[in-house]
C-alpha positions as CSV (number, residue, x, y, z in Angstrom):
1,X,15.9,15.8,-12.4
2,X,18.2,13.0,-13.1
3,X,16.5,10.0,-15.5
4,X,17.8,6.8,-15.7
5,X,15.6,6.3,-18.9
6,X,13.5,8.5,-21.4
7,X,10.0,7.3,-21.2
8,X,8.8,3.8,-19.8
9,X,5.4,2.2,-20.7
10,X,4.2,-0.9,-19.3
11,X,5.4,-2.8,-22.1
12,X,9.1,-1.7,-20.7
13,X,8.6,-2.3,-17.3
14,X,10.3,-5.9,-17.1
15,X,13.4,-4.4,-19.2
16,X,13.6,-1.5,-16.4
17,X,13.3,-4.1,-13.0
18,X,16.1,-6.3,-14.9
19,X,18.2,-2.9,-14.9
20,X,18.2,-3.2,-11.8
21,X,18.9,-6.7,-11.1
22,X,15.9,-7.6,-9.0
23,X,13.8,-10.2,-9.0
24,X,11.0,-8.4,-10.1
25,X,8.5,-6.0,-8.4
26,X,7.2,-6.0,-5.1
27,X,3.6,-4.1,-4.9
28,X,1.8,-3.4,-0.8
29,X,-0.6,-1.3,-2.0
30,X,-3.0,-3.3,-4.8
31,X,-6.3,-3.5,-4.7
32,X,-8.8,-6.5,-5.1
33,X,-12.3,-6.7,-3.8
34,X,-15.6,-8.9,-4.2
35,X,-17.0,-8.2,-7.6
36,X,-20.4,-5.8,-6.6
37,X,-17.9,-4.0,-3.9
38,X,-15.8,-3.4,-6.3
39,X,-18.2,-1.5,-9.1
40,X,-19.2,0.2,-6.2
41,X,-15.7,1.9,-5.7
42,X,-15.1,2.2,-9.3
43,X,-18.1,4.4,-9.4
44,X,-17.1,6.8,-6.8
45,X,-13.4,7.0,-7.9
46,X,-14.7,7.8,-11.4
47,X,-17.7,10.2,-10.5
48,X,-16.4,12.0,-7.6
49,X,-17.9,12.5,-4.1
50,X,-17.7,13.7,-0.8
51,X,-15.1,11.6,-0.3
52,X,-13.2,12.0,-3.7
53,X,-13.4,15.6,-4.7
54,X,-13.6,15.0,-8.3
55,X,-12.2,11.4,-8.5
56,X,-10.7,10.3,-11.7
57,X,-10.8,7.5,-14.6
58,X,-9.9,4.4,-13.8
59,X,-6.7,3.0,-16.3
60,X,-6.9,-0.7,-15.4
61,X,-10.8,-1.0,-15.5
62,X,-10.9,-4.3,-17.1
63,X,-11.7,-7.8,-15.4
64,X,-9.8,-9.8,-12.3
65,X,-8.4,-12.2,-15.0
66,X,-6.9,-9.3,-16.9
67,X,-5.5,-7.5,-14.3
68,X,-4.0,-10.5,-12.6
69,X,-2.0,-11.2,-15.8
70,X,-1.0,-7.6,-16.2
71,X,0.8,-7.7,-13.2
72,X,2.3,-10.6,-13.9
73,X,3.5,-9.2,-17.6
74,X,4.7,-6.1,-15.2
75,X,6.7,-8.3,-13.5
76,X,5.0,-7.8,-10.0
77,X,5.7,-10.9,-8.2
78,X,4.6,-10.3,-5.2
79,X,1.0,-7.7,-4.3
80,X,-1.5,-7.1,-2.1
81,X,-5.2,-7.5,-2.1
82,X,-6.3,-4.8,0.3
83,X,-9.7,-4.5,1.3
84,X,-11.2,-2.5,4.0
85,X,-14.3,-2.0,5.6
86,X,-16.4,1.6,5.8
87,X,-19.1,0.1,8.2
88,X,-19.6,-2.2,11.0
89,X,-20.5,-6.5,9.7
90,X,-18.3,-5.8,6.4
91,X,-15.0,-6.9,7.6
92,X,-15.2,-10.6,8.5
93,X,-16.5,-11.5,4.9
94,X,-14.2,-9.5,3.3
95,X,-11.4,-11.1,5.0
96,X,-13.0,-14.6,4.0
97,X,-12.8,-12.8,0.2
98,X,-9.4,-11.8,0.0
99,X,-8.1,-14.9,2.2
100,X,-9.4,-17.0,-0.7
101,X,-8.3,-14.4,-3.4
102,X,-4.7,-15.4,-2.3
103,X,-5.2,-18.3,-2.1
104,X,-5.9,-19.1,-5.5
105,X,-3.8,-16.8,-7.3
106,X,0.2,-16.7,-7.1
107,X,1.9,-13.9,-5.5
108,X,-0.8,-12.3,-3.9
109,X,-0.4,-11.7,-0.1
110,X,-2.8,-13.2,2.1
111,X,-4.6,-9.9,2.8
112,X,-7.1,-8.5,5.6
113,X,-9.1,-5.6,7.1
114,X,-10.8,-5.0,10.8
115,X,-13.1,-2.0,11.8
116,X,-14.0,-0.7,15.4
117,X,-17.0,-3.2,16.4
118,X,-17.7,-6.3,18.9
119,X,-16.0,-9.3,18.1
120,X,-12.4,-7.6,15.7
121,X,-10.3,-9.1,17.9
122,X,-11.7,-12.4,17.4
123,X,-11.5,-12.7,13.4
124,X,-8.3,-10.6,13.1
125,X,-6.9,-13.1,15.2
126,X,-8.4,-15.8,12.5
127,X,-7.2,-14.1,9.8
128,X,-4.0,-14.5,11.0
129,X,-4.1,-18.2,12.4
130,X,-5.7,-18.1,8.2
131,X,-2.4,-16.7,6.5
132,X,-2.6,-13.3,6.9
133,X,0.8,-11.5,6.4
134,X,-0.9,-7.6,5.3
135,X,-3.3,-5.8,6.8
136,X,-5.6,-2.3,5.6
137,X,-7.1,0.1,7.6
138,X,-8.3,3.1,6.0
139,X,-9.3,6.4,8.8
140,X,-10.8,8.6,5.4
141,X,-13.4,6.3,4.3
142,X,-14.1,4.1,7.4
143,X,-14.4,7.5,9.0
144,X,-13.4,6.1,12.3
145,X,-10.2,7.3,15.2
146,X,-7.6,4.7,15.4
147,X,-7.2,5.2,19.4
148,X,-10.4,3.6,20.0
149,X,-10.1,1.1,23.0
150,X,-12.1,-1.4,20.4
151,X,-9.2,-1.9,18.5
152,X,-6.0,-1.5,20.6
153,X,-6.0,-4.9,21.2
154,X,-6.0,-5.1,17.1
155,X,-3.1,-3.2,17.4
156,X,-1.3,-4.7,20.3
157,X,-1.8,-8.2,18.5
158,X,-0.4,-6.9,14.8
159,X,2.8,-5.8,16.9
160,X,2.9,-8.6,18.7
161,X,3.0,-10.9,15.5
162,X,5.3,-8.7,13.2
163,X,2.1,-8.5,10.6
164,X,2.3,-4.6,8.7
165,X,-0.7,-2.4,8.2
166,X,-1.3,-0.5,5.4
167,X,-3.2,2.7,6.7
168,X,-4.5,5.4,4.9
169,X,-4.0,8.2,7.6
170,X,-3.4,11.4,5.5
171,X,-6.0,13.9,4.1
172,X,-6.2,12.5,0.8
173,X,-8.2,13.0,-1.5
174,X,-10.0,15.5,1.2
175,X,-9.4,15.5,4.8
176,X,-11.4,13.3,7.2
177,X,-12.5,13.4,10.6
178,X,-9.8,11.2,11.6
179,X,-6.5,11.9,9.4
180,X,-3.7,13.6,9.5
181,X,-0.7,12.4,11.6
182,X,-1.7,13.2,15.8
183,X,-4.1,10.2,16.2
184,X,-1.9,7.9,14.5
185,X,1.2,9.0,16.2
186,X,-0.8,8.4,19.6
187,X,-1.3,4.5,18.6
188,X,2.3,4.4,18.0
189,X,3.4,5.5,21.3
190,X,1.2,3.2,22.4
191,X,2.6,0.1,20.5
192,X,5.5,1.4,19.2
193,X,7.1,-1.9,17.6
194,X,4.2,-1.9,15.4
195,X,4.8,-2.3,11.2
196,X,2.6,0.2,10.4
197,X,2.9,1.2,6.2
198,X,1.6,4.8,6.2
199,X,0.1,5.2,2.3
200,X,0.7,7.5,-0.1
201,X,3.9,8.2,1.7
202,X,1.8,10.3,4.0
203,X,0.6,13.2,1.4
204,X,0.2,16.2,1.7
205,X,1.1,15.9,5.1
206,X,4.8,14.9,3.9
207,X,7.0,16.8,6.9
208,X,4.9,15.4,9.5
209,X,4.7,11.7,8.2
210,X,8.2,11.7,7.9
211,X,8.5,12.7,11.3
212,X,6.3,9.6,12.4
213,X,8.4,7.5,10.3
214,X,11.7,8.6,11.8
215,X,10.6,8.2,15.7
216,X,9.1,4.7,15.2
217,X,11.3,2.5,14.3
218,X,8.2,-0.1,12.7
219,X,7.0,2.7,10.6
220,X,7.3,2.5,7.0
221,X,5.5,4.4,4.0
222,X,4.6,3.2,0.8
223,X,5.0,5.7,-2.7
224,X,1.3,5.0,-4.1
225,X,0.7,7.4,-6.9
226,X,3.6,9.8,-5.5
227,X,5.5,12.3,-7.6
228,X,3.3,11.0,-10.5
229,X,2.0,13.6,-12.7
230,X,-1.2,13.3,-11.5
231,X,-0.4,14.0,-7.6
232,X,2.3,16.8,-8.5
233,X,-0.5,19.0,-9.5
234,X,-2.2,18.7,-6.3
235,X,0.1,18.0,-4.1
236,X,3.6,18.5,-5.1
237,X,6.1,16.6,-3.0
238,X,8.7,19.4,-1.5
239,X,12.3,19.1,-3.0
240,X,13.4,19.8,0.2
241,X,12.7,16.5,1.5
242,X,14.4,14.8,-1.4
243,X,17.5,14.0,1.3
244,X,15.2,12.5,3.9
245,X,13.3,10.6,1.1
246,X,16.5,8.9,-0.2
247,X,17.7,8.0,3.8
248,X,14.5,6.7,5.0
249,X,14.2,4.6,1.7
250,X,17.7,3.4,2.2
251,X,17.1,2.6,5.9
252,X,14.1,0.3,4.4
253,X,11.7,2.3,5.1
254,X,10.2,3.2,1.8
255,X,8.1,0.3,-0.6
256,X,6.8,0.6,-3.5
257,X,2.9,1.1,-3.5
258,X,0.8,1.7,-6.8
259,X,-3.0,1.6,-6.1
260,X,-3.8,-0.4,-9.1
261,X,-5.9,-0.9,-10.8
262,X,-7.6,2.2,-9.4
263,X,-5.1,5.0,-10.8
264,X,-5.4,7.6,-13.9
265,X,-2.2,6.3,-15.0
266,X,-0.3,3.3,-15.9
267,X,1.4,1.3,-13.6
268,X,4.7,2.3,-15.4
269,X,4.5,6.0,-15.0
270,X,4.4,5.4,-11.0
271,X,7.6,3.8,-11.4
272,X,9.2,6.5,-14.2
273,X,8.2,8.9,-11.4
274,X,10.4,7.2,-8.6
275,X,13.3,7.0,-11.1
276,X,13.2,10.7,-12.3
277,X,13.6,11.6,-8.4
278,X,17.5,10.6,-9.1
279,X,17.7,9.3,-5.7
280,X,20.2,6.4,-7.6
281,X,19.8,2.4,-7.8
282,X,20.5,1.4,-4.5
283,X,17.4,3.5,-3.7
284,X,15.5,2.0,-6.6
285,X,16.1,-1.5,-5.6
286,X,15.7,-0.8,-2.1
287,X,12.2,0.8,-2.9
288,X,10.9,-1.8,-5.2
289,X,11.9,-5.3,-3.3
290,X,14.9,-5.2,-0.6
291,X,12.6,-3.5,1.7
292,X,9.6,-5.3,1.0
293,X,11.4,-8.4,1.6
294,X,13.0,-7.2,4.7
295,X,9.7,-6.9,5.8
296,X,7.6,-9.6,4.8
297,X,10.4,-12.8,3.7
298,X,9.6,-12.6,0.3
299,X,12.4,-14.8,-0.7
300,X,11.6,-18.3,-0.6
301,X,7.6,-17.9,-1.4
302,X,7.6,-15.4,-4.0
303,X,11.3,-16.2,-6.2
304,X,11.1,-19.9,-6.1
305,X,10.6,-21.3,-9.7
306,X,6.8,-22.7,-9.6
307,X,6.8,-26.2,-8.7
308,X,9.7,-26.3,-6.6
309,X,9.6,-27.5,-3.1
């Protein structure tokens, strides 16, 4: 593999984004949650589960203050706050959490979540009329099909509005009852200008996600802890699809997703491990802002020195 650099730690990462002359980094796939929430998923990401297989130690497991200036010494000027519900009555008050979360801290995306229950159409359609420009879904652990007829007004109303979803609809860590690419293909076929963000870039269901991505034209995918050390061990992305990776990337349809903080890694080896792919700059800055900002307007919110109108 072609590397643009030897080794990059976190402390380097600024240096590396300047390389490339972006802005900085643009981030879709972050996570921030209410505080007892959050221990909650710390504990089954580091003891392992039904859900996790194993699981794995957390590298960023410090407090919301540290984290939020980490990403801003990374030079990640624009990330999510995803949340996402695993049961019905979670999703309205964690919408009201990360709403707020944005609200008071710069560059985070006003973020949101629905589930399958009476009443989603209702507060997704406040979260938006609130701010919210991302949304997360996640078929594993909410254990629930996305062609249910109580959200395909959810749907209908994200394409309607432009507003991506992040959704975890590949068998990772473990398959669910719900993953893998048919169900999700279905809602796209049924709403097929919809911005959905498929994470994880669809692994290890690579071939078929890419398939979904090259049919609709509002599908995107987003690298989170791909072709890292950690997932090449598991669930090694094929060099075959190296060709594809580059043209969808370069058609904007690749972002840059991390996970942090919950990843057994630092947040610079995810990006050492899209530059060792020696898909070129272009790709690079394509990946780690021009897309996003294609997407979401990033522009004049996100680059504007603070304090200027």
């Amino acid at each position: 593999m072609q590397n643009r650099i030897p080794e990059l730690t976190d402390t380097g990462v600024s240096a590396w984004w300047r390389g490339l002359g972006l802005p900085g980094l643009a981030d879709v796939h972050v996570h921030f949650l209410p505080e007892r929430m959050e221990r909650r998923v710390w504990h089954h990401f580091e003891n392992g589960g039904p859900l996790m297989g194993k699981g794995w130690r957390i590298h960023y497991r410090v407090s919301v203050e540290a984290r939020v200036a980490r990403l801003k010494d990374l030079g990640v000027k624009v990330f999510s706050a995803l949340a996402y519900a695993h049961r019905p009555g979670m999703a309205e008050s964690l919408n009201d959490w990360t709403l707020d979360f944005a609200r008071r801290t710069p560059g985070c995306l006003p973020s949101a979540t629905f589930y399958p229950e009476p009443g989603v159409l209702d507060y997704v359609r406040d979260a938006l009329d609130r701010g919210a420009r991302i949304f997360k879904v996640h078929l594993q652990v909410g254990d629930f099909d996305p062609r249910l007829k109580e959200i395909d007004e959810v749907w209908g109303l994200l394409a309607e509005r432009g507003v991506p979803v992040v959704v975890h609809a590949s068998s990772i860590p473990l398959p669910g009852r719900c993953t893998g690419p048919e169900p999700t293909a279905e809602v796209l076929a049924r709403h097929p200008r919809l911005p959905m963000i498929i994470a994880h870039l669809g692994m290890p269901e690579y071939d078929e996600f890419f398939e979904v991505a090259e049919a609709f034209s509002g599908v995107r995918l987003d690298t989170t802890m791909t072709f890292t050390d950690f997932a090449e061990r598991g669930m090694p992305f094929p060099a075959r699809l190296k060709p594809r990776l580059r043209d969808l990337g370069l058609a904007g349809k690749v972002l840059l997703g991390s996970d942090f903080p919950n990843i057994p890694h630092s947040y610079a080896h995810q990006l050492q491990s899209l530059d060792r792919l020696g898909l070129g700059e272009d790709w690079l800055r394509a990946v780690c802002w021009d897309n996003a900002d294609h997407l979401l307007d990033l522009t004049p919110d996100y680059t504007r020195p603070p304090g200027q109108s």
